[in-house]
C-alpha positions in Angstrom: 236.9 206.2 67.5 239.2 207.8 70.3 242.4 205.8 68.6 240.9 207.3 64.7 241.1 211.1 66.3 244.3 210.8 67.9 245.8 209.6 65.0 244.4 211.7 61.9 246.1 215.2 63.2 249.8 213.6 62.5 249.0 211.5 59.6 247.6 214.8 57.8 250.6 216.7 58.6 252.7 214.1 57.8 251.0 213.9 54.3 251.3 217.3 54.3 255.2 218.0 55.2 255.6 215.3 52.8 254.0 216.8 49.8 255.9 220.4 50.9 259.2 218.8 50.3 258.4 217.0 47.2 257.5 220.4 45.9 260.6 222.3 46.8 262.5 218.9 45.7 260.7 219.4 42.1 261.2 223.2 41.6 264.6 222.8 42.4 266.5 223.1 39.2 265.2 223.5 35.7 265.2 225.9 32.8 264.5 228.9 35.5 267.6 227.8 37.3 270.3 230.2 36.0 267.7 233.3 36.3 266.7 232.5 39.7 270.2 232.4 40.1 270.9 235.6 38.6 268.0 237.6 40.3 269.5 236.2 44.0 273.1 237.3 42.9 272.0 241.0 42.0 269.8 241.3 45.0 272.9 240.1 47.1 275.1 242.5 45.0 272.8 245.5 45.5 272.7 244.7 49.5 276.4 244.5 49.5 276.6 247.8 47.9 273.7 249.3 50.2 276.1 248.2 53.1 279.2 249.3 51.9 277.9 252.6 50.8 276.3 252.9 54.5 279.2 251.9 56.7 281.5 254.4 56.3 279.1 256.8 57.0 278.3 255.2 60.4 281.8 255.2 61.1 282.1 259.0 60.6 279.4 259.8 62.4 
């Protein structure tokens, strides 16, 4: 019994992790792909601006 509960932590989180990646694995890709895509390039767009927009300020200050 000792050898049954030293063993079933890791082979649940092994199951586990390996069901997590097969996930992200799956979702990768697919008809979402180009607006996922586009949603992470405006995001990364409006942060660039955000920046820009705040630096020069900063400087001046």
């Amino acid at each position: 019994m000792d050898y049954f509960s030293a063993l079933l932590p890791p082979v649940v989180m092994a199951t586990f992790f390996t069901l997590l990646v097969r996930t992200i694995v799956k979702s990768q890709g697919g008809p979402n792909k180009a607006k996922e895509d586009a949603a992470v390039d405006a995001a990364l767009a409006q942060a660039e601006t955000a920046r820009q927009g705040a630096a020069p300020e900063a400087r001046g200050a």
